[in-house]
PAGUTI-805286 format. One record per residue: x negated, y negated, z of N, C-alpha, C in turn. Coordinates in steps of 0.1 Angstrom, whole numbers, plus 5000, padded with zeros to 4 digits. Layout:
# PAGUTI-805286
XYZXYZXYZ/...
This chain:
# PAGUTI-805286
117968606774118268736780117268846774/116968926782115869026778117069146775/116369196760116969306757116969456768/117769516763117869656770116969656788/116869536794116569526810117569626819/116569686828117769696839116269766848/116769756864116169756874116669946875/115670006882115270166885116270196899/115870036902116870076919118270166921/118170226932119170336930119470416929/118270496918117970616910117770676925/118270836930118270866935116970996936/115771036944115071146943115771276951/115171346945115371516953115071506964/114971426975114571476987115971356995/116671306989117671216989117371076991/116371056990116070916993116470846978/116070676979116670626965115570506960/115470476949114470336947114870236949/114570156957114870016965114769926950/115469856948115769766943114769666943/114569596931113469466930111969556931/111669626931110269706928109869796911/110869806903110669896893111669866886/111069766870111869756855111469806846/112169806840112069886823112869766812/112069716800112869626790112469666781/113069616768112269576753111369466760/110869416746109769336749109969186752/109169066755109568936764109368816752/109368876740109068756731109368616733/111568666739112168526738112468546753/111668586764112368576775112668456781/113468426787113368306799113068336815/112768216817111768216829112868266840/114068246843115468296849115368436850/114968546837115168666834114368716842/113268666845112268736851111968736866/113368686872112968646889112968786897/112468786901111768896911110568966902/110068976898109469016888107768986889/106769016897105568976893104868996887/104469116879103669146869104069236858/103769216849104169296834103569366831/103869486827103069566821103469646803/102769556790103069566783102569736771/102969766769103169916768102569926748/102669816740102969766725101269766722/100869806710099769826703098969646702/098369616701097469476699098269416692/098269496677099269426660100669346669/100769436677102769416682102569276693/101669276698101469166704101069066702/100269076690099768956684100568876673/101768976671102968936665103568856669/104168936681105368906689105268876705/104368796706103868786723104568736730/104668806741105068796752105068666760/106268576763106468526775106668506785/106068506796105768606812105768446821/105968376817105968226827105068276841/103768276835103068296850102468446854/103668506852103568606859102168746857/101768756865100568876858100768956846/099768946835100269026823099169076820/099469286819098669406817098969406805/098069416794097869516780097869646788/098269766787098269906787098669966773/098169966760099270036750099570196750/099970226747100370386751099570456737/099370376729098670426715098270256710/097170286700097270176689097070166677/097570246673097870306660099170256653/099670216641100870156637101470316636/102370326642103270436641104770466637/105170526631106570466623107670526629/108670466635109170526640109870496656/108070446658108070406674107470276675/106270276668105770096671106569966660/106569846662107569776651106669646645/105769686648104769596641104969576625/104469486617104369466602104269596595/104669656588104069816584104469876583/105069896595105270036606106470116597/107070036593108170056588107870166573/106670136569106370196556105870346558/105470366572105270506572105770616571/107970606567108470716565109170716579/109870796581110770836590110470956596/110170926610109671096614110271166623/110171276626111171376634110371336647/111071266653111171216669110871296678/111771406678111271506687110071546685/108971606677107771636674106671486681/107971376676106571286680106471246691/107571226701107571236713106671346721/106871486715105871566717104471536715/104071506703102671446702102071366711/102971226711102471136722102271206735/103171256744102971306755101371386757/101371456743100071536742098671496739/099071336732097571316730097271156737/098171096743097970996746098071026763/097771126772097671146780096571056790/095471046783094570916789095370806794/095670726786096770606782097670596796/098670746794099670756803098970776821/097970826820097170806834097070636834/096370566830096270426828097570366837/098570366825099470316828100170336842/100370476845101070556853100470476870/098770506868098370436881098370276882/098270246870098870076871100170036880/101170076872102670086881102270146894/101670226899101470306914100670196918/099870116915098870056917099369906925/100569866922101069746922101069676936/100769596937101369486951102869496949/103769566956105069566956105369466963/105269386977105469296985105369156975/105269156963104869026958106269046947/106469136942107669146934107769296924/108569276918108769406905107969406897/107269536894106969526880107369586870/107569506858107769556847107169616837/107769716832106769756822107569756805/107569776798108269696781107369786770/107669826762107469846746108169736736/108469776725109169666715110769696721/111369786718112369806717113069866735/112069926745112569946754112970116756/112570156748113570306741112470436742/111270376730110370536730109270556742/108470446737107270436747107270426760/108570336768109070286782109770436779/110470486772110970606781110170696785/109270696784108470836784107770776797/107270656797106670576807107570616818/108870546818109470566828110370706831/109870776824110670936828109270966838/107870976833106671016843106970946853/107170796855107170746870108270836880/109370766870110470866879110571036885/109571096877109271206880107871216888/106971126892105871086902106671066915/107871006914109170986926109571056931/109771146924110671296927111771336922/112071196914113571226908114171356900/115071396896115171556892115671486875/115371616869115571566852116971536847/117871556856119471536852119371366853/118871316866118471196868117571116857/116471176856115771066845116271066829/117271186829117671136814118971096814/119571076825120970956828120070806825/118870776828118570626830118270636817/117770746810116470736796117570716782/119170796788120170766776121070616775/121070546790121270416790120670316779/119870346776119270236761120070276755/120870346749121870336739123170286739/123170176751124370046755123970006744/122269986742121769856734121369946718/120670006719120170086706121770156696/122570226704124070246695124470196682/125070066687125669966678124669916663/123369896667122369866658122269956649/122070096656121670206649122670226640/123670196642125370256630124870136621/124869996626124969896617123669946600/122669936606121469996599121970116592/122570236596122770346589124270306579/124870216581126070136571125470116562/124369996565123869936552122870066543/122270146552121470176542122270306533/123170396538123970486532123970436518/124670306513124970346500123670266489/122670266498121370256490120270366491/120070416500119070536500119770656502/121270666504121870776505122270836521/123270966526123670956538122471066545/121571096541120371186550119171116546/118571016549118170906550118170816555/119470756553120270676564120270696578/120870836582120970946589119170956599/118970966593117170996593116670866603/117470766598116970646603117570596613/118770626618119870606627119170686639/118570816637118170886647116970816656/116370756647115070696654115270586656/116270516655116670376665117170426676/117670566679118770586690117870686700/118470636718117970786720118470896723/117670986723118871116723117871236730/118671296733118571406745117171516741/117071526729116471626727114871576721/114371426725113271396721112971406737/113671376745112871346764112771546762/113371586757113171746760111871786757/111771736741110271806735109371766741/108971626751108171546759107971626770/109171736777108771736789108371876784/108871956774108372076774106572066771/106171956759105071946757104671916773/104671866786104071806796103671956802/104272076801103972186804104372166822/103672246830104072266842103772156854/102772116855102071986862101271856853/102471816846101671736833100871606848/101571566856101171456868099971506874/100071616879099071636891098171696884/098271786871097171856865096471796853/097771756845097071696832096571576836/097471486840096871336843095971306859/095871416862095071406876095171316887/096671296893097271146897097171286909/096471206922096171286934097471306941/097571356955099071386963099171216974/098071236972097871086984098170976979/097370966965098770836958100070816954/100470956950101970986951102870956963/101971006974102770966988102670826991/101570776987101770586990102470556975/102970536967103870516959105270556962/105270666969107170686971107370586982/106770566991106570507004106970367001/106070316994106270186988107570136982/108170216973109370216967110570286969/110670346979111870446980112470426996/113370426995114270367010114870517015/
């Protein structure tokens, strides 16, 4: 079973239309996937720095598989490579702002990859390590290339914490009575997600982060809703 999976279908846009089903996933990563997990599913789009994949690669049985990383830099906090961990614990909201702000290339990349897709052939997915920082931000931009409205993309973006929750306490249990409860605390926040890191993202994206910053035209937008929205 693939961690934190779930299909986009449903998500409803502002103009009332909805995403058809079997065209648009979001996971953690496919290390231990099975070939079952992935039916409807044509091509991958993996979101994780080189280090993370060369770790922990991906099982795709077949299926078309994209490198896109959103950064490649060991980053603490958000990537889970060997290391990463040593970098300290950082204020999420800032760094979610950062990314949005400098990895803007990246997120064009990716953004027209997914727009880019043969939908008639299957879904595609797209994955980080965990399913939570990198895929959210991934998949708040698509959803918002759709038309979806922000009450909507951060109903799908707080769903990772079915799966991120439980972990996050377990981790801040253990480490309380070794590094202390604001530390712990510190660390609990960056396994989880929470409302006010998609905020700093979208404030950093400023007014037209799609059509101005990342220069994603009206005409491929319009063949992308078309494609996926009933």
């Amino acid at each position: 079973m693939i961690p934190n999976f779930r299909d986009l279908g449903g998500i409803r846009t502002m103009d009332g239309r909805k995403i058809r089903q079997g065209m648009l996933v979001r996971s953690a990563m496919l290390a231990r996937a099975e070939e079952k997990d992935l039916a409807g599913v044509s091509a991958v789009i993996d979101l994780r720095t080189s280090e993370e994949r060369r770790q922990e690669p991906d099982t795709v049985w077949g299926r078309e598989y994209l490198a896109r990383p959103v950064f490649e830099t060991l980053t603490a906090g958000i990537s889970r490579e060997s290391g990463a961990e040593d970098g300290g614990v950082p204020d999420m909201a800032g760094l979610y702002a950062g990314i949005i702000r400098e990895c803007a290339p990246s997120f064009r990349n990716i953004l027209l990859t997914v727009m880019g897709h043969g939908f008639s052939a299957g879904a595609v997915l797209w994955h980080c390590s965990e399913g939570k920082d990198r895929c959210g931000m991934v998949t708040a931009l698509v959803l918002e290339t759709l038309g979806a409205g922000r009450d909507a993309i951060l109903e799908d973006y707080l769903k990772t914490n079915a799966v991120s929750l439980p972990r996050a306490r377990s981790i801040r249990e253990q480490l309380a009575p070794v590094k202390g409860e604001d530390f712990a605390d510190r660390v609990y926040r960056a396994y989880i997600a929470d409302e006010t890191y998609l905020r700093a993202a979208w404030e950093a994206m400023g007014g037209d982060y799609i059509r101005g910053r990342l220069k994603i035209d009206e005409e491929a937008i319009r063949a992308f809703r078309d494609a996926v929205l009933e």
